[in-house]
N, C-alpha and C positions, 0 to 999 in steps of 0.2 A: 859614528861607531858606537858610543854610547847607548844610541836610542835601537839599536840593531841587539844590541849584548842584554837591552832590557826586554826586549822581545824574546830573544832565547831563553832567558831565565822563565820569564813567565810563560813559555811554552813547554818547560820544560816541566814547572809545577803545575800546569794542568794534566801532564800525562803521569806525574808522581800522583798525583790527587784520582784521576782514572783509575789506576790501577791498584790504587790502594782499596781492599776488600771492603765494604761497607759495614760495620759491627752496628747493632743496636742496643747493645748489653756493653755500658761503662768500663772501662780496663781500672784495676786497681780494688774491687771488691770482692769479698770472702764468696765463697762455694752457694755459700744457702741463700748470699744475696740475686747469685745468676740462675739459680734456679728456680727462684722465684720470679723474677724477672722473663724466665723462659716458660712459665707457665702462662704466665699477663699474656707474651708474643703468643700464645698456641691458642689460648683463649680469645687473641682478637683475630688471631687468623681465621678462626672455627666461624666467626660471626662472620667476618665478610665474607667466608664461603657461601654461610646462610643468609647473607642479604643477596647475595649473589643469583644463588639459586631461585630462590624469593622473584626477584625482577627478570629470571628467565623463563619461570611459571607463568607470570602475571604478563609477561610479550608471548609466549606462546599460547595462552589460556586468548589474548586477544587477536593474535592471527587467526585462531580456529576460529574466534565467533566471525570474524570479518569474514573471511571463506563460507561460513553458513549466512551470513548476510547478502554475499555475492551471489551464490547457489542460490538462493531465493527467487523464485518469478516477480516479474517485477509487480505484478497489481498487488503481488503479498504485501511487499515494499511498501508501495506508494499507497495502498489501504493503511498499514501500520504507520507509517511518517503522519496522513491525515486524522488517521484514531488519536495520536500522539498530543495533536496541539485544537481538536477540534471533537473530542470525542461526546460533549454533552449537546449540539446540533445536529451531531449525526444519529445520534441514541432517539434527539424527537423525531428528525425526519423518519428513520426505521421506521415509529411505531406508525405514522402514515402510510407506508404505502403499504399498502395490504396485495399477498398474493404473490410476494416476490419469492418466499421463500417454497414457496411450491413449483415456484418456476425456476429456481435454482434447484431444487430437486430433480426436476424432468431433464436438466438439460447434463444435471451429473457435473454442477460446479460445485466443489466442496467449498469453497468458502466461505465463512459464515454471512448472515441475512447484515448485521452490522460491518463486519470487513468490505463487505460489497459496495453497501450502500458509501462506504468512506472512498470506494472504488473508484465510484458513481462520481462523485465528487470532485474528486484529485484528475480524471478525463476528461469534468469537465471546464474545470479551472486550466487544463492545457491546453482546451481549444481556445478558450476563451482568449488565451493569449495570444495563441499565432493568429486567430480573427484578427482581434487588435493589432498585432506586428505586419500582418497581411494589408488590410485598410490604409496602415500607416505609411505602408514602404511605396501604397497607390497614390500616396499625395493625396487624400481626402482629408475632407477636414475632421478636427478633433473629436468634434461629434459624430462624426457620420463611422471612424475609427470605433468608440467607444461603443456605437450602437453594434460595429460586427460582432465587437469579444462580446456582450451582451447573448447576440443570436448565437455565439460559437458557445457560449455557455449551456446554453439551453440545448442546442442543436447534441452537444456529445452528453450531456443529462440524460434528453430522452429517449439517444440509440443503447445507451449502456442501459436502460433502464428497461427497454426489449431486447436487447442484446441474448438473456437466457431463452425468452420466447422464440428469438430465432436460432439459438442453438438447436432446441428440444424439435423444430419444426425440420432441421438438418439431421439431426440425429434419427428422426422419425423416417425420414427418405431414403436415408443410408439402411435403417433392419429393412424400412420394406423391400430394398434393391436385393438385398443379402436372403429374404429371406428364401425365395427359390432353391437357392442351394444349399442353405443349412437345413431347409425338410427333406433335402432329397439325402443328405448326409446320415440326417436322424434316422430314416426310412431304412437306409441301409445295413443302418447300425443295429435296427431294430429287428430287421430280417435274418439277422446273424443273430441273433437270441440275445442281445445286450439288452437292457435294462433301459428306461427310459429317460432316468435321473443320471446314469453312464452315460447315452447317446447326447445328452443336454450337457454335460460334463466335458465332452470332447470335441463339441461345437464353441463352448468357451474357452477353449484351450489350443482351438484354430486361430485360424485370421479371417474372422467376417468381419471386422470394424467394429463397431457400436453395438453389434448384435453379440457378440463374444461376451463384450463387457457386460452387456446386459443379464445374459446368460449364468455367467461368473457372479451378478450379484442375486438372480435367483437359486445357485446352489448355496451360496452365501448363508442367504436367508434360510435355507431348509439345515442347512448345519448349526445355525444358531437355533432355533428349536421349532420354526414356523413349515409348516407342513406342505407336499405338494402343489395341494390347492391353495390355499394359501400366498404361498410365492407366486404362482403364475399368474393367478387374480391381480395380486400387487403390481406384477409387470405388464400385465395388461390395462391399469388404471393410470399408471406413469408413463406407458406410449401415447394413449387416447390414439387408437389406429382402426380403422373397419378393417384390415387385413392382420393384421396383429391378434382384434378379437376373434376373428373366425378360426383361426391358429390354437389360440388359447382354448377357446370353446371347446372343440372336435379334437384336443387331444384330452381335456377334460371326461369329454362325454364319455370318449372311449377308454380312458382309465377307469372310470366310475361303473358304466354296464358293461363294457367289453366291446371286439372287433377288434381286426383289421390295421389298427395304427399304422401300421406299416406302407398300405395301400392307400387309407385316407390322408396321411403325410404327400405319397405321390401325385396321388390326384391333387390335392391344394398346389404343391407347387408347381402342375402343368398350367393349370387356372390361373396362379398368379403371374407364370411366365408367357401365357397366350394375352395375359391384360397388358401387362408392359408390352408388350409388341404391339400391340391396337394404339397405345395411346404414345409409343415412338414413332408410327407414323404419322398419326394427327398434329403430334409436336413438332414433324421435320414440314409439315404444310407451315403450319403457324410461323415457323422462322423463315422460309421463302415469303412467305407475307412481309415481314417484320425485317427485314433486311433490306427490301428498299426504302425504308423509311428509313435506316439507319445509317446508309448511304447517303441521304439526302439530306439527314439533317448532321451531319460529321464535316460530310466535304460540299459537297455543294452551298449551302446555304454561308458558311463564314466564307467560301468566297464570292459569293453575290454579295456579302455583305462589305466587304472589302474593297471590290468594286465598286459600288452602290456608293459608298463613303467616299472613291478616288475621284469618282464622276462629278458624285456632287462637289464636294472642294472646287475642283476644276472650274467650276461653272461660280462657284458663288466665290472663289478667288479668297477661299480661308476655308479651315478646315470645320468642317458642320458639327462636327463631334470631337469631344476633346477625346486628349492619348490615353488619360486613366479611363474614361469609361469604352473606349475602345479596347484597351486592356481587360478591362473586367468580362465584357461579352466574348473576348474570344481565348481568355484563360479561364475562366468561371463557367458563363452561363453556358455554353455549348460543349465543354467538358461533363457539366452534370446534366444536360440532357441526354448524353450519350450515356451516361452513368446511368439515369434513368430506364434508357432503355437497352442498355443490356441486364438490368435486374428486371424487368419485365421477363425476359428472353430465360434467362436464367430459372426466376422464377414459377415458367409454363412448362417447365422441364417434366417430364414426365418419372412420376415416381416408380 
């Protein structure tokens, strides 16, 4: 009973103590003492407001940058992360390679000739790994491991290092596919009394791909202060196209002494569109060609080869070829001849 009656009391002074109002200002001192005292409390509450605010700037100020960091494509990223901790190897390799930055020009990569090349780098350092992780997880030896990330370094080195070469080489296929119907656009626009700088104005402001953009940054250019000729010269130096020049030329000519624009618009884009039909059906021969090889080396050949392998075992009562290079020829090598030749197939595609 005792230890129950000592319980109640002290349950009873914790709810006295609850409910008792919390004072910070002392009971027992004059007027000017609490109101100084109330000035101290308003004065520190003001500051924790403003540390307060302070630490909610400084976590919002850092969401936002994480959000533009996230937002970022990643080669922005992974160029800045390698700029970061490697920037005086990448500043000598830049000044070596000559030409990149004209072929990041063509291909319309804004990033600069140093972010690139830190690009270059950081893709190639990722092959290099899954190489190495790749080798490793074949059971090859240490060496033979080290030698793949080695090739897988080089191997994504020097695709990203033609990588803009074959953008500008895709981007060149794409105006000449488009261009058929953006002279017959211009032409039209032309025959309606628009302006030729409007009719190129509204071809940028379609949807022809590459050709739009291209367009958009020859009006560009004539608005920053470079001239007709000028601009078109420029985009005709940055396609390097024989269909592109003849375009460029004969609308030059005919702004320069006069004619017809309208009509020689027409006629180039029957020309260009009678040439693509010539050379889509030489290119539909060439893949009947190229399709039984592709056939033959896809399916047929890994299973003669697979056979070839069951037979012999059989016969020699152990297996002839071990399981990782068995592995390798039928995950590897006849994956990248098929790669090979549908970039061939790809490649004979007619412009």
């Amino acid at each position: 009973m005792g230890f129950i009656e000592f319980l109640e009391k002290l349950g009873g002074k914790t709810l006295e103590v609850a409910e008792k109002p919390m004072r910070r200002l002392p009971e027992g001192k004059n007027v000017q003492e609490r109101l100084k005292a109330l000035k101290e409390l308003q004065k520190e509450l003001e500051r924790e407001k403003e540390q307060k605010d302070e630490r909610e700037t400084f976590i919002e100020a850092v969401i936002e940058q994480r959000k533009e960091e996230v937002q970022q494509p990643f080669a922005q990223r992974l160029a800045s992360a390698i700029l970061k901790y490697f920037r005086g190897p990448v500043e000598r390799l830049t000044t070596s390679l000559s030409g990149l930055d004209v072929d990041l020009y063509r291909a319309n990569i804004t990033m600069s000739k140093e972010a690139y090349v830190a690009y270059m780098l950081g893709v190639a350092m990722i092959t290099a790994f899954f190489g190495f992780v790749f080798a490793y997880l074949m059971y090859l030896p240490i060496d033979i491991s080290l030698l793949a990330g080695f090739l897988g370094f080089l191997g994504g080195f020097f695709y990203m290092r033609y990588y803009p070469k074959m953008v500008w080489k895709r981007r060149v296929r794409e105006v000449e596919k488009a261009l058929p119907y953006a002279l017959r656009h211009i032409a039209s626009l032309l025959s309606a009394g628009v302006g030729i700088a409007e009719a190129m104005l509204s071809v940028a402001k379609a949807d022809y791909g590459p050709l739009s953009e291209e367009f958009e940054l020859v009006i560009r250019d004539m608005r920053t202060g470079s001239s007709f000729e000028e601009a078109m010269l420029k985009f005709e130096e940055k396609m390097a196209s024989e269909n592109v020049s003849r375009v460029v030329k004969q609308i030059l000519r005919a702004v320069k002494f006069g004619g017809n624009l309208a009509e020689i618009l027409y006629k180039l884009a029957e020309d260009f569109a009678f040439e693509y039909r010539m050379k889509l059906v030489e290119y539909v021969q060439k893949v009947n060609g190229i399709s039984f090889v592709y056939m033959f080396m896809t399916i047929v050949m890994p299973t003669m080869l697979v056979v070839g392998i069951l037979a012999g075992s059989l016969m020699a009562r152990k297996l002839i070829f071990s399981v990782p290079m068995i592995a390798i020829m039928l995950v590897v090598v006849f994956p990248m001849m098929s790669f090979m030749i549908i970039n061939m197939i790809k490649s004979a595609e007619p412009r």
